[in-house]
C-alpha positions as CSV (number, residue, x, y, z in Angstrom):
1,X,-70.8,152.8,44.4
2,X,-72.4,153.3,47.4
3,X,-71.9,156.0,49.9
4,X,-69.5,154.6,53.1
5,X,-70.4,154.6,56.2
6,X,-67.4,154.8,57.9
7,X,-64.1,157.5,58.0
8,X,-62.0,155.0,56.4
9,X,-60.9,157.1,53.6
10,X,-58.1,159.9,54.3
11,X,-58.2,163.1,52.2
12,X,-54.6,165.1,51.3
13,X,-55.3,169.1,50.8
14,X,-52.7,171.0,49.6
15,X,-52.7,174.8,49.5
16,X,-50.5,176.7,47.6
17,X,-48.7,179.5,48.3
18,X,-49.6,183.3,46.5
19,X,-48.9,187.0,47.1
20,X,-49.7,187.8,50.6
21,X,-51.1,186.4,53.5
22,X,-54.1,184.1,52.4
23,X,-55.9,181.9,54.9
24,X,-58.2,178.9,52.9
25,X,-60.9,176.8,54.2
26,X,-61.7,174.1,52.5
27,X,-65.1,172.1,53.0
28,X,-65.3,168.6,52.8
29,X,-68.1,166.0,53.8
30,X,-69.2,168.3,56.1
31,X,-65.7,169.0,58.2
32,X,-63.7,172.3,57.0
33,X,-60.4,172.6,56.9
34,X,-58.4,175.5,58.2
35,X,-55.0,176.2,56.1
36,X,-53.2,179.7,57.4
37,X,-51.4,180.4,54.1
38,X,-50.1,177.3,52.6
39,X,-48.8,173.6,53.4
40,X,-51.0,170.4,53.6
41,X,-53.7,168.6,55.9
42,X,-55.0,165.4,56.3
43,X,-58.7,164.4,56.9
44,X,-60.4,161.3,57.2
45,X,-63.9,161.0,55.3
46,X,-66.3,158.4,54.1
47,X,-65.6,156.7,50.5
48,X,-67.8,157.7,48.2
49,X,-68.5,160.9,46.1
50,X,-67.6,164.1,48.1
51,X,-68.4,167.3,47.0
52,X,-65.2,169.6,47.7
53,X,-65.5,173.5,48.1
54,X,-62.5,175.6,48.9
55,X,-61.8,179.8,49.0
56,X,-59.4,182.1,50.7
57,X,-59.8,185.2,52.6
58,X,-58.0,188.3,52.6
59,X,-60.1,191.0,53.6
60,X,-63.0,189.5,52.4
61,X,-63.9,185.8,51.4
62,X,-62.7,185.1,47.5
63,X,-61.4,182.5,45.2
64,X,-64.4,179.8,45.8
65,X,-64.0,176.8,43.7
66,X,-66.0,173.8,44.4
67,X,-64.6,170.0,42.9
68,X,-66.8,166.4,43.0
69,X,-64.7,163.9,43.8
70,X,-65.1,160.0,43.9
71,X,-63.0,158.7,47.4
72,X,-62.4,155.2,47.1
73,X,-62.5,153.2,50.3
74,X,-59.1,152.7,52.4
75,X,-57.2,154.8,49.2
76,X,-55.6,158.3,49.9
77,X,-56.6,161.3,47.8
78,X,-55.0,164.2,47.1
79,X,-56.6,167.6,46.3
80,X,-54.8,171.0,45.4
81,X,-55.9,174.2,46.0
82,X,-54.4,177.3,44.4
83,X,-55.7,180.8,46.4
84,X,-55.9,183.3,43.3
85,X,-53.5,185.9,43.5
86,X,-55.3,188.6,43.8
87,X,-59.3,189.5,45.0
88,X,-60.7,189.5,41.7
89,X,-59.4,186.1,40.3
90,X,-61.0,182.9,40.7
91,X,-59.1,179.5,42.6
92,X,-58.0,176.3,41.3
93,X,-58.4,173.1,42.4
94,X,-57.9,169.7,40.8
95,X,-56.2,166.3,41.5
96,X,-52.8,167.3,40.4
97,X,-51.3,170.6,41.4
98,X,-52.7,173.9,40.5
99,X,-51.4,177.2,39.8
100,X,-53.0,180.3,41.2
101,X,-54.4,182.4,38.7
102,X,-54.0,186.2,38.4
103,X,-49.9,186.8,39.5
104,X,-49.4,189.0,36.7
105,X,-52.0,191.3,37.6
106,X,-51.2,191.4,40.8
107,X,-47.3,192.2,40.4
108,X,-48.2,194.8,37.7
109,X,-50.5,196.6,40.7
110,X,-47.5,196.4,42.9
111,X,-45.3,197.7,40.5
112,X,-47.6,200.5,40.2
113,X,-47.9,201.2,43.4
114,X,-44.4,201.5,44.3
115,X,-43.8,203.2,41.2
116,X,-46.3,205.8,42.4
117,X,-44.8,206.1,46.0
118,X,-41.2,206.5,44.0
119,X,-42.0,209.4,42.2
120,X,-43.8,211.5,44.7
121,X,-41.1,210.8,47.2
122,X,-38.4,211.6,44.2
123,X,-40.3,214.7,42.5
124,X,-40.2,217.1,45.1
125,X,-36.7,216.8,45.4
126,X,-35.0,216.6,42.2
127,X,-37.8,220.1,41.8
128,X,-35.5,221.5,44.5
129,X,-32.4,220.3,43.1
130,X,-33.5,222.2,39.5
131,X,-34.1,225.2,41.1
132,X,-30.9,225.1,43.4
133,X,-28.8,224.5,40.0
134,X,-30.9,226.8,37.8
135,X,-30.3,229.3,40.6
């Protein structure tokens, strides 16, 4: 098939949602595509095969996953992008929808850290308590 010429084709990206604020750019023949933390945008392209690259940054750029796809002429294509749920994870992306990878390490950290923030708010006082009752 033979690369188009013309933006006849329209690509779908859809972002989804994960733990915290996430903005993902996602390249695509040459445009990128600016998604502020989840939803869907629309893009015309050529036909053709169309090398797609997507990450997400928090802090710092992470998550980059890259997907060839073949856009047929006048057709709509959808593309899913999952931000991973924490810094260390990789993305997904795919033709169907994608779940973001690392949520349980990510809500085990934020147990932790509230946990953490619990018990040196709590300790000091239940030590007074114990020494009010012990007298």
């Amino acid at each position: 098939m033979n690369e188009g010429t013309a933006y006849d084709s329209l690509v779908r990206v859809h972002v989804s949602p994960s733990i915290g604020p996430r903005d993902a750019t996602v390249h695509i023949d040459g445009h990128t595509v600016d998604i502020r933390y989840s939803g869907t945008r629309e893009l015309r392209v050529r036909c053709g095969p169309q090398f797609v690259t997507a990450y997400s940054t928090w802090l710092r750029q992470h998550g980059e996953v890259g997907l060839l796809v073949d856009v047929e002429p006048g057709k709509v294509t959808d593309i899913y992008y999952a931000p991973p749920h924490h810094g260390l994870a990789k993305g997904s992306i795919g033709l169907v929808p994608q779940r973001g990878k690392g949520l349980v390490v990510a809500l085990g950290g934020i147990v932790f850290l509230v946990g953490l923030a619990l018990y040196f708010a709590v300790a000091p006082l239940l030590a007074d308590l114990l020494d009010r009752l012990a007298g």
